[in-house]
C-alpha positions as CSV (number, residue, x, y, z in Angstrom):
1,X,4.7,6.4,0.9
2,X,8.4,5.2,2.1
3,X,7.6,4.6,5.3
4,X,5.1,2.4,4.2
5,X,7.1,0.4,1.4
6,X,10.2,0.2,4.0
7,X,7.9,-2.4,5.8
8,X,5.8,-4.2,3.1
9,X,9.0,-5.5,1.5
10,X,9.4,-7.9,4.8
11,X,8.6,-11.6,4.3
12,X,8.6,-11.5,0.5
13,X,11.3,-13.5,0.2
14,X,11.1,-15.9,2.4
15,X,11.2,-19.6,0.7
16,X,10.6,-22.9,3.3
17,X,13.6,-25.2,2.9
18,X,13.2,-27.4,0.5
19,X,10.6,-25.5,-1.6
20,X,11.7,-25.1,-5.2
21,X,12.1,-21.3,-5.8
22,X,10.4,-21.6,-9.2
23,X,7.0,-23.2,-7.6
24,X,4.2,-21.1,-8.5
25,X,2.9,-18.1,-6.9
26,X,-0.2,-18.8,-4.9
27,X,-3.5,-16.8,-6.2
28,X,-5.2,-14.6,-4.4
29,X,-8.1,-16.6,-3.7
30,X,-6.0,-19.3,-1.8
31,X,-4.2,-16.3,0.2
32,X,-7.4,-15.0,1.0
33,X,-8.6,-18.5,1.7
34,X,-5.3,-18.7,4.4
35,X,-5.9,-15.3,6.0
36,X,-9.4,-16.7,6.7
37,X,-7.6,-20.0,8.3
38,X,-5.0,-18.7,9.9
39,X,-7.7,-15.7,12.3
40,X,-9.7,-18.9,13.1
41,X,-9.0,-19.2,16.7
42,X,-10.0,-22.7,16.8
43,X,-8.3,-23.8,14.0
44,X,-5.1,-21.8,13.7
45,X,-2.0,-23.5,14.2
46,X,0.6,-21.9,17.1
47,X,2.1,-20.5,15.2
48,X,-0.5,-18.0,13.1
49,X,0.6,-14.7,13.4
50,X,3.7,-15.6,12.7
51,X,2.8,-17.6,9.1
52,X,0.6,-14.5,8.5
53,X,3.4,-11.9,9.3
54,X,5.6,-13.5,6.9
55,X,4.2,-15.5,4.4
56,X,0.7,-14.5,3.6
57,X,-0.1,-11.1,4.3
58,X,3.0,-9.7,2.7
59,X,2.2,-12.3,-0.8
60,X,-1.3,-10.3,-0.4
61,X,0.0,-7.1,-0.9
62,X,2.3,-8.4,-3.4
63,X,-0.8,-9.3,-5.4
64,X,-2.4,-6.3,-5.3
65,X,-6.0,-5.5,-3.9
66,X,-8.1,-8.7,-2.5
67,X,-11.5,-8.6,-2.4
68,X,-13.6,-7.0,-0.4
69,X,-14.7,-9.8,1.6
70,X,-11.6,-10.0,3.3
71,X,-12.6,-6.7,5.4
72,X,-14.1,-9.0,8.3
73,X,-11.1,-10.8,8.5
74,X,-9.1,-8.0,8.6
75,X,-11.4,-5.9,11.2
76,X,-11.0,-9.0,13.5
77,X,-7.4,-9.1,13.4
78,X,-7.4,-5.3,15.1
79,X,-9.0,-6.5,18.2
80,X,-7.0,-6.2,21.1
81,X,-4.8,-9.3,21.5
82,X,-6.1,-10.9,18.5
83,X,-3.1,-10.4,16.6
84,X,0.6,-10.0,18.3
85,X,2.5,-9.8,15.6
86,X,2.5,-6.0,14.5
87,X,3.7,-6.0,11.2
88,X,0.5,-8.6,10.7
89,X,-1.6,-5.9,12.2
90,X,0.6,-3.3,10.0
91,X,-0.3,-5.4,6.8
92,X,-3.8,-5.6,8.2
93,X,-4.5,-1.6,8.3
94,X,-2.6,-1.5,4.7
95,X,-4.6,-4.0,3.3
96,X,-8.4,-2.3,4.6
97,X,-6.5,0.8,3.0
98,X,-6.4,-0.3,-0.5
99,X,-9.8,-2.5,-0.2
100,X,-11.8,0.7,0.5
101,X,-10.0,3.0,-1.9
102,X,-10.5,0.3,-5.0
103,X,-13.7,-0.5,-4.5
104,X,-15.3,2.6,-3.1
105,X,-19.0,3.3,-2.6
106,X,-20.0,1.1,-6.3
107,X,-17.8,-1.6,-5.2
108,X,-18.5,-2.1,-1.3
109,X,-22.4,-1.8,-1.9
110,X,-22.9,-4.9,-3.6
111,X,-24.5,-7.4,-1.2
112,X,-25.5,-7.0,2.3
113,X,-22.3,-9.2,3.4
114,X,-20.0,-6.5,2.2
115,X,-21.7,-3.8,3.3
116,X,-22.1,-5.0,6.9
117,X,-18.5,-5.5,7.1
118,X,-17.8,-2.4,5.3
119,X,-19.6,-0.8,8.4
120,X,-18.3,-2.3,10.8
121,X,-14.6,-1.9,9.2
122,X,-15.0,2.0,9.0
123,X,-16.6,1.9,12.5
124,X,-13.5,-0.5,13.9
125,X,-11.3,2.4,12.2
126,X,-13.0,5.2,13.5
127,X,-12.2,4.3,16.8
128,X,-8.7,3.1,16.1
129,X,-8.0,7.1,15.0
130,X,-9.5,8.2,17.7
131,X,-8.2,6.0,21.0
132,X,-5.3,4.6,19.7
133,X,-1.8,6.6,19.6
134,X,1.0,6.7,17.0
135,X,1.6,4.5,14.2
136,X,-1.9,2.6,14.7
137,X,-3.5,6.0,14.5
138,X,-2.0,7.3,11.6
139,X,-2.9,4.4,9.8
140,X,-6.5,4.1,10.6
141,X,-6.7,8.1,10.0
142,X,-5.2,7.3,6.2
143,X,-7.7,4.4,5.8
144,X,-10.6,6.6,6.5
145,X,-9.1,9.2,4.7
146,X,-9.0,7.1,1.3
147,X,-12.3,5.7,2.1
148,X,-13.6,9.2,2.1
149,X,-12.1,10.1,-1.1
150,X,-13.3,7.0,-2.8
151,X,-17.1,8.0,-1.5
152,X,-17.7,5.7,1.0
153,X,-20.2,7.2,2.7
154,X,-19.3,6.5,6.6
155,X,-15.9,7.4,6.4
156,X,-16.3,10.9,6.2
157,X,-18.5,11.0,9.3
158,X,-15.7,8.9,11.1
159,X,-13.3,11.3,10.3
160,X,-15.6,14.1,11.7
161,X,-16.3,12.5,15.1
């Protein structure tokens, strides 16, 4: 949707001073590698949220869909007070979206690491649609919604409750 592109286009075009321009795009694997990093509460530099916010979330999306092992990471980060920065918890909802609509039931169901944090993604969203209000309930309500469609099995009962 608009309303949705209107806020992914943030960040992508920020370039550090002194960067070239024409250095290469980082994979996926090293953004997902970051995202990972940057949640560690121990390890995280001060400013985290921010570098997530604006550099590697919004080059995530940019990429297209990251695996699905990144749906831990990006359960955590909808934790009360785990992330301030809302457009890094805005990116985070976006991102479980696509995750659970590419890879669907065949894709989520792999190995027991997935599909425990599959679980625990649809549960952490099932909530979010029902106790949170506005913008952070319309996105968990879509996420579900996708997940549904694309046959993950919890989602539907989520939706339900």
């Amino acid at each position: 949707s608009g309303y949705v592109q209107s806020w992914l286009a943030k960040g992508q075009g920020d370039v550090k001073k002194g960067e070239d321009a024409s250095h290469p795009a980082e994979t996926v694997e090293h953004l997902e590698r970051d995202l990972v990093d940057l949640n560690d509460a121990e390890l995280a530099p001060k400013n985290a949220s921010k570098d997530l916010a604006t550099r590697v979330l919004p080059r995530l999306c940019a990429h297209g869909v990251p695996g699905p092992n990144t749906l831990e990471v990006l359960t955590r980060m909808l934790a009360d007070g785990a992330c301030p920065e809302r457009f890094a918890l805005r990116y985070a909802y976006y991102l479980m979206h696509r995750i659970l609509e590419h890879y669907g039931r065949a894709g989520l169901g792999t190995n027991e690491t997935v599909k425990a944090a599959t679980s625990q993604c649809i549960k952490t969203l099932g909530e979010e649609a029902k106790i949170r209000a506005g913008v952070r309930r319309m996105l968990a309500t879509r996420a579900l919604v996708a997940a549904a469609r694309a046959g993950v099995p919890e989602a539907a009962g989520a939706l339900h409750q």
